[in-house]
C-alpha positions in Angstrom: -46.7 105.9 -88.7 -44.5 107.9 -86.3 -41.5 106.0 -86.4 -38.0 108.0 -85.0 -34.5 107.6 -85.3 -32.7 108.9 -82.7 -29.1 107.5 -83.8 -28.2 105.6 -87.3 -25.3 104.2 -88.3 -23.6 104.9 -92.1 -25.1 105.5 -95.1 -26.1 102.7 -97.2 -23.9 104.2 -100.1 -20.8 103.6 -97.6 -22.1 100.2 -96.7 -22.4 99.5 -100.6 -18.8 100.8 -101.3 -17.2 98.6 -98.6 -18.8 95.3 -99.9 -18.0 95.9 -103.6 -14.2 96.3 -101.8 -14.6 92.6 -100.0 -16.1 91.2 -103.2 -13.3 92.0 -105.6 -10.7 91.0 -102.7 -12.0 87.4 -102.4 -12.4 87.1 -106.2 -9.1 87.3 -106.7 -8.2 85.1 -103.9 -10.8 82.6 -105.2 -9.1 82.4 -108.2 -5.5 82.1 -107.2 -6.2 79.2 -105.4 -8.6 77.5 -108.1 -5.2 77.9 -110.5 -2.3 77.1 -107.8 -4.1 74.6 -105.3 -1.9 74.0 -102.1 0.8 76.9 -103.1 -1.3 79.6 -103.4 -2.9 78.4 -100.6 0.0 78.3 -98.8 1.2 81.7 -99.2 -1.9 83.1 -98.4 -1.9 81.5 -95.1 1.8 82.9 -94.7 0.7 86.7 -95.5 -2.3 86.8 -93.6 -1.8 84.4 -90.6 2.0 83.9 -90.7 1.0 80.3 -90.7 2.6 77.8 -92.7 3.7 74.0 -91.2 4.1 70.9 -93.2 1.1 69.8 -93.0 -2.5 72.2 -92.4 -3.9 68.4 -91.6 -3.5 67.8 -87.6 -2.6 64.1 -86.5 -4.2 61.9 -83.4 -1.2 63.3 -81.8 -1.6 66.8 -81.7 -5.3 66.5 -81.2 -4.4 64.6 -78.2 -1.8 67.0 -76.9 -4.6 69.9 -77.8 -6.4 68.1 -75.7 -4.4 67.6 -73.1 -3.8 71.3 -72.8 -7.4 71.8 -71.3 -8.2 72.0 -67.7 -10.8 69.3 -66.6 -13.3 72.4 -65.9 -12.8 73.2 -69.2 -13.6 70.2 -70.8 -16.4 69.8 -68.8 -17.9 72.9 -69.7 -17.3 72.0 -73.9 -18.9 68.5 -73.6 -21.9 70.0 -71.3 -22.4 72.5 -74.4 -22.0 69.8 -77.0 -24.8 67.6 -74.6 -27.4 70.5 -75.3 -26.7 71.3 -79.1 -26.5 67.4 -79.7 -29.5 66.9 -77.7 -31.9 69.5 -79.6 -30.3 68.8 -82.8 -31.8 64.9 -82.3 -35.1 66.0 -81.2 -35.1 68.3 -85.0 -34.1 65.1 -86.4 -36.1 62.8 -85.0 -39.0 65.3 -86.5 -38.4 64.4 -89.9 -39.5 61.2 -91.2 -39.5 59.4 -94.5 -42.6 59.2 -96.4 -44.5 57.2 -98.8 -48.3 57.3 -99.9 -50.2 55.6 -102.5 -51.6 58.7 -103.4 -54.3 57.1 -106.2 -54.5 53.3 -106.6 -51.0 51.9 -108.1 -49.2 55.4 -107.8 -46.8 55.3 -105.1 -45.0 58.9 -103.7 -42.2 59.0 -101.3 -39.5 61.3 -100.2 -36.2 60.4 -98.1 -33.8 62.5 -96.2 -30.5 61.7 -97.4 -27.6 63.0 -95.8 -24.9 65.5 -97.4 -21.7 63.0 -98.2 -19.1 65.6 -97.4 -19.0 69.1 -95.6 -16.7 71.6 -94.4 -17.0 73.3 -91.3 -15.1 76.9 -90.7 -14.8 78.3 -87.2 -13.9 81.7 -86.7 -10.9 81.7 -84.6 -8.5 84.5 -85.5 -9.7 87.7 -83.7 -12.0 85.5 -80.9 -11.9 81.9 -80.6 -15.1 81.0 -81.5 -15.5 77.0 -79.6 -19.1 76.9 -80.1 -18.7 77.3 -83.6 -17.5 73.6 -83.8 -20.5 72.4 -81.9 -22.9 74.2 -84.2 -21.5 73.1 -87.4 -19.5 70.0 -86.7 -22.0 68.3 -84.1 -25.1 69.3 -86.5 -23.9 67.8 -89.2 -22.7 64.4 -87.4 -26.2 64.2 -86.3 -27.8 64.2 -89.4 -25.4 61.5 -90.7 -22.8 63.5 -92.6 -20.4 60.7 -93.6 -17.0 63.1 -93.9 -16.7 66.0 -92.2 -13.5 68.4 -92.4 -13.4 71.1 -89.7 -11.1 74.0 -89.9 -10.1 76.8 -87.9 -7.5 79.8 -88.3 -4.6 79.2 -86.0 -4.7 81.5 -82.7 -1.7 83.4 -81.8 0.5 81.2 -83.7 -0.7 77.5 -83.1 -3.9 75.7 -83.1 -6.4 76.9 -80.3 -6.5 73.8 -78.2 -10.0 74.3 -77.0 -11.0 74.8 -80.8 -9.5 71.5 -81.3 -11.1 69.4 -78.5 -14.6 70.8 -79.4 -14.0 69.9 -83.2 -12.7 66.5 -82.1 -15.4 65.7 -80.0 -18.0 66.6 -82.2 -17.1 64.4 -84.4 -14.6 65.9 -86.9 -13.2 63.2 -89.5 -10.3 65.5 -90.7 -9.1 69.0 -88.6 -7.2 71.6 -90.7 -5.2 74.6 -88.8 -6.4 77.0 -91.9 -8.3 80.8 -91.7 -10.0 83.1 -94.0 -10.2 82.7 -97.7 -8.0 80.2 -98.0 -9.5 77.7 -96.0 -12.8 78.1 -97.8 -11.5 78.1 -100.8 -9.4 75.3 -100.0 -12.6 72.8 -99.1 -15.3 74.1 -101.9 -12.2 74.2 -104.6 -10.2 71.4 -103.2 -6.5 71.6 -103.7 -4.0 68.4 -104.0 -3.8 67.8 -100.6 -7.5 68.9 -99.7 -10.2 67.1 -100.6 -13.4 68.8 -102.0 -16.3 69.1 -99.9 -19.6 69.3 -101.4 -21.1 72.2 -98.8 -19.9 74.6 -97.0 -21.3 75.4 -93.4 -20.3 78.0 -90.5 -20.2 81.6 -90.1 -17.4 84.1 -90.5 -16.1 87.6 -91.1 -17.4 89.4 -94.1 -14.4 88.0 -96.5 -15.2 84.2 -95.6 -18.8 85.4 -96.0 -18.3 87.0 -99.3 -16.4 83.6 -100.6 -18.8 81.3 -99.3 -21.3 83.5 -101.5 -19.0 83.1 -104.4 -18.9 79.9 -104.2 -22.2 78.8 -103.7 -23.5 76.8 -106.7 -20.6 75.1 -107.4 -20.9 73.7 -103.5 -24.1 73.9 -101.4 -23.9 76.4 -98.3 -25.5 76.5 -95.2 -27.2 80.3 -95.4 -25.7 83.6 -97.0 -24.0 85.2 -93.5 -22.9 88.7 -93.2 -21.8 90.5 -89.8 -23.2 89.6 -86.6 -26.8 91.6 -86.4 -28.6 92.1 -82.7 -32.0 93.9 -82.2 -33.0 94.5 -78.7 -37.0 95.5 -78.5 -37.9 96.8 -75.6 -40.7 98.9 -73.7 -41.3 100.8 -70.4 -40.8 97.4 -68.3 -37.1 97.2 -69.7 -33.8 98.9 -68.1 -31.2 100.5 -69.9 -28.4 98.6 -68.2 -29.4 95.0 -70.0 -30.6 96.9 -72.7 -27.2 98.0 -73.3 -25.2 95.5 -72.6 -27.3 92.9 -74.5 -26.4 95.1 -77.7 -23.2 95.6 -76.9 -22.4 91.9 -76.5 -23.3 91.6 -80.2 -21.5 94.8 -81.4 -18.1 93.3 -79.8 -18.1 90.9 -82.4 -16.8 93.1 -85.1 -16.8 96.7 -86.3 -19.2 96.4 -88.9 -22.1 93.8 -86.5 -25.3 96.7 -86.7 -26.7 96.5 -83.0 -30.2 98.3 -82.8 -32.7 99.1 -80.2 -36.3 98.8 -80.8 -38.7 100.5 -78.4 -41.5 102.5 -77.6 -40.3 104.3 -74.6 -38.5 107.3 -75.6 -36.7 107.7 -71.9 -35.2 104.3 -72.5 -34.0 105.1 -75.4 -32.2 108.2 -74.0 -30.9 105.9 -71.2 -29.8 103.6 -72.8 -27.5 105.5 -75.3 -26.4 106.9 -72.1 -25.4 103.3 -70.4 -23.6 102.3 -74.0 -21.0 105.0 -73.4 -20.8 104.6 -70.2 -20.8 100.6 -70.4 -18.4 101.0 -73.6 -15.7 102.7 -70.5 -15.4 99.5 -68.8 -15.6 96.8 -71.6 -12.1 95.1 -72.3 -13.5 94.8 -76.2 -15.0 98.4 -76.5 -11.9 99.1 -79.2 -14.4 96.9 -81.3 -17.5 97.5 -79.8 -17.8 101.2 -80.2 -16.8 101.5 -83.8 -19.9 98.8 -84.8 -22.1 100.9 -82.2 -20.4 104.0 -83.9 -21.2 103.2 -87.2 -24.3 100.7 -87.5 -25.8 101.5 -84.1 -29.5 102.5 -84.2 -32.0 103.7 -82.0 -35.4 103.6 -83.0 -38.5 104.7 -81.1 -41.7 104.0 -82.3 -45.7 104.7 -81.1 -47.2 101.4 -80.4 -46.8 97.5 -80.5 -47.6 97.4 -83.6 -45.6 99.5 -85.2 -42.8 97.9 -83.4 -43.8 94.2 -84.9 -43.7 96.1 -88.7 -40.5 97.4 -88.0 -38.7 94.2 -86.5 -40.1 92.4 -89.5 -38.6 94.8 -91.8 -35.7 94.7 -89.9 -35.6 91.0 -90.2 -32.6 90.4 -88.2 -30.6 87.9 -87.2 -30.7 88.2 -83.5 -33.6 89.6 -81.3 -33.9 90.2 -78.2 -37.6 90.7 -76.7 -37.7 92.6 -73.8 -41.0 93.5 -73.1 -44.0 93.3 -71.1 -45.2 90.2 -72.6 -42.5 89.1 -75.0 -44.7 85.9 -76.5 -46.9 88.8 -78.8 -43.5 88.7 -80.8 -43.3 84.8 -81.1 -46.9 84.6 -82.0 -46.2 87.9 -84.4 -43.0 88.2 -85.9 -42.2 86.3 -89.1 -38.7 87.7 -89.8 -36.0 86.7 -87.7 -33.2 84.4 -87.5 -33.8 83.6 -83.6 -36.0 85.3 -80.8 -34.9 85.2 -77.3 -37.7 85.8 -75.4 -37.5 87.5 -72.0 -35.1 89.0 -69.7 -33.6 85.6 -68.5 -32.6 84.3 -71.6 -30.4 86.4 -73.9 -28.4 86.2 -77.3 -25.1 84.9 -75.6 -27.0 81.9 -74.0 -28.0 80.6 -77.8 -24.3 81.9 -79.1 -22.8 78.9 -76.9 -24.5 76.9 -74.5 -28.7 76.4 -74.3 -28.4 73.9 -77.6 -30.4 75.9 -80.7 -28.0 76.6 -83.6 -26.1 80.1 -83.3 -25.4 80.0 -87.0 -28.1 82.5 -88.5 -29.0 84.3 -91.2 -28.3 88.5 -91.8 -28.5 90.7 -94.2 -32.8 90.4 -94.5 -32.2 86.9 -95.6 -34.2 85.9 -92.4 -37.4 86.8 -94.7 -36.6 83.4 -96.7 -35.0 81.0 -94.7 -33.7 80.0 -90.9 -30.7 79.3 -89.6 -28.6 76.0 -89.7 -30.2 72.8 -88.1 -29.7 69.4 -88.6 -32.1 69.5 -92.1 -29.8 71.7 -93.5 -27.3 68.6 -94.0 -30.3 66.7 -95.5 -31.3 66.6 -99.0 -35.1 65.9 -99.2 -35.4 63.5 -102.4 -38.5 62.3 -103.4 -39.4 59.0 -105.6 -42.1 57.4 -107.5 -43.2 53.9 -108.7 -46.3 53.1 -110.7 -46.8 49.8 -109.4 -50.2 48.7 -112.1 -51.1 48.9 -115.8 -54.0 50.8 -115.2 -52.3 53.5 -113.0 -49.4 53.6 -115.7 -51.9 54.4 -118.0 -54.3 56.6 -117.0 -51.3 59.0 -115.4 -50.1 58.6 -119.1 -52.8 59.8 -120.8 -53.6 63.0 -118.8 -49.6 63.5 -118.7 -49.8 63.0 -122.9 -52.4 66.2 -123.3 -50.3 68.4 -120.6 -47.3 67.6 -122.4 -48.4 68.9 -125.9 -50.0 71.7 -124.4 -46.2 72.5 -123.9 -44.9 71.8 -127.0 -42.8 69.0 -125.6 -43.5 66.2 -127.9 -40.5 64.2 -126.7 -42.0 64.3 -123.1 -45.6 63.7 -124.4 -44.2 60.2 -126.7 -42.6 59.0 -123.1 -46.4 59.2 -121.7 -47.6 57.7 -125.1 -45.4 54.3 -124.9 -47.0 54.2 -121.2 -50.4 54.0 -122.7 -49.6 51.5 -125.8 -48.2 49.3 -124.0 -50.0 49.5 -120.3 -52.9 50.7 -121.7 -53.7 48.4 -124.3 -54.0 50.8 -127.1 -51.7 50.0 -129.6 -52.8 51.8 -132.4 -52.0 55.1 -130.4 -50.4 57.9 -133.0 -46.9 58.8 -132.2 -46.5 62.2 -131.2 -49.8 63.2 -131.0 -52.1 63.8 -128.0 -54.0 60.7 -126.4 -57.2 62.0 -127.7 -60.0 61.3 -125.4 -62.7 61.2 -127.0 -61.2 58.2 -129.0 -61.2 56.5 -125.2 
């Protein structure tokens, strides 16, 4: 394999030593709040936000006056976006359907999709106020039937971001909280006196509201383990460096440590396009944040042929990719590992971040080789069910389920099969404890 790197970004050992930083950082916040509730809470929001009011809850009132602070282009352009999110999230929904079989006569199977009773929605807000955040999380979840759902966002320059607002409210948000970071997380998976607990925890986040989500999952469900924003653009001859570049660094802008990486097997690209970055990063009004991320977790990788391309990019597995190539469907057909593709010059990663409806909350970090991003089945719990509905059926599952019990040891489990077949079976006589024994049958 004769696979190049003509740029990489920091070593993994750095990478390493600034997560075991975040971890211990959000511990201790995790903590604080679990033993002080609302007054830890509080303070917190003070030091890092300089945000404390009566109440983090907002009323009607000042959703209404949020509201009212939007021009009607700009509502319009928030309820078009919640139209396509809303509308692709149904169609996902309307895929999954309750089931139940009789699988062998008087043995009946089923499953349901029940919805989560009570999540928490965070949208980023503090640094870039992240509206289609709200749609993702908060119009998902009402969707799929989420009977409480608590949205929060950090407050933006002082008060709550009235566009954050609006979209929260009309997604469908049954409480709004002006609340960032730590706090806020830990506010909904802990709960506090005047926060309820939630029992998951959805949306994505810098690295110290993903690191608490992490901390806290088990003791609340969460949608996917989220690091910094990841973008790989793959690209060949039939690609130009100007949306080459810009598509990464539209990613990288979203924080100093969001790797952005290009993929291809045309070495003058490569060349050119590490050219257009610096001249690109010139003009760009967020290049203070952009060129540290390209700075330290850019990458340019050149590699000999297709197929080395598809082994890398699975390796990869990264959140966002962008497929610029000659025929972009060989990765859709191809690639396993990926959190979403976008597939072609016209489409690209900002589209799916806000407006064309599939969910911009994905996974990083490689953990696109286990799971997707969030969708509507995320906020269901698939529960299954059984009913043996005959004697014979309770009977016959109880003597095979006797043996395979005792060839476990678990003569507890094997006595529960046993009092099946005594009593359904008509075998009275049956030895407690002890194997059916068929060749008594």
């Amino acid at each position: 394999m004769a696979i190049r790197y003509l740029k990489k970004g920091k070593d993994e050992q750095a990478v390493a030593d600034a997560d075991a930083k975040v971890r211990a950082t959000v511990e201790g916040i995790l903590a604080d709040i679990e033993k002080r509730g609302d007054t830890a809470v509080r303070e917190l929001s003070k030091k890092f936000d300089d945000w404390s009011p009566d109440s983090f809850h907002l009323g009607q009132a000042e959703i209404e006056s949020a509201m009212r602070r939007l021009s009607p282009q700009e509502l319009e352009d928030i309820k078009f976006a919640q139209t396509q999110v809303r509308r692709f999230a149904q169609i996902q929904l309307d895929s999954l359907k309750d089931v139940e079989v009789e699988t062998i006569p008087g043995v009946v199977l089923g499953h349901r999709h029940i919805p989560v009773q009570a999540v928490g929605c965070y949208v980023p807000g503090g640094k870039y106020p992240m509206i289609a955040s709200a749609h993702m999380s908060v119009l998902t979840a009402k969707v799929a039937g989420v009977k409480r759902i608590v949205s929060t966002a950090p407050p933006y320059q002082g008060a709550p971001h009235p566009a954050i607002v609006t979209a929260m409210h009309l997604a469908g948000a049954d409480e709004i909280l002006v609340l960032g970071g730590v706090q806020a997380i830990g506010a909904m998976a802990l709960g506090t006196e005047s926060i309820e607990q939630i029992d998951m925890l959805v949306g994505p986040g810098n690295m110290f509201v993903a690191e608490a989500k992490r901390q806290l999952f088990g003791r609340v469900g969460i949608d996917l383990f989220a690091g910094p924003t990841e973008t790989l653009v793959i690209a060949d001859s039939t690609a130009d460096a100007e949306m080459c570049a810009i598509d990464l660094l539209g990613q990288a802008e979203h924080g100093p440590t969001s790797p952005a990486v290009l993929l291809t097997t045309d070495e003058d690209l490569a060349h050119a396009t590490m050219a257009e970055i610096e001249r690109q990063l010139k003009l760009l009004p967020t290049a203070a944040i952009a060129s540290v991320a390209w700075a330290d977790y850019g990458q340019v990788i050149v590699c000999e042929t297709l197929d080395e391309m598809l082994e890398k990019a699975d390796e990869l597995a990264f959140e966002h990719v962008q497929v610029l190539t000659e025929n972009p469907d060989i990765f859709l057909e191809r690639m396993n590992n990926y959190g979403a593709l976008f597939l072609g010059p016209r489409t690209n990663v900002s589209f799916g971040d806000k407006v064309i409806g599939t969910n911009h909350t994905l996974p990083t970090k490689r953990s696109a080789r286990y799971t997707g991003g969030l969708w509507v089945g995320k906020f269901l719990k698939t529960c299954t069910y059984q009913r043996v509905t005959t004697d014979a059926a309770a009977a016959l599952i109880g003597e095979y389920g006797s043996r395979l019990c005792h060839m476990e040891n678990f003569a507890g489990h094997g006595e529960q099969a046993n009092l099946r077949v005594r009593r359904y079976g008509n075998r009275p006589d049956l030895p407690w404890y002890e194997p059916v024994d068929v060749r008594a049958e």
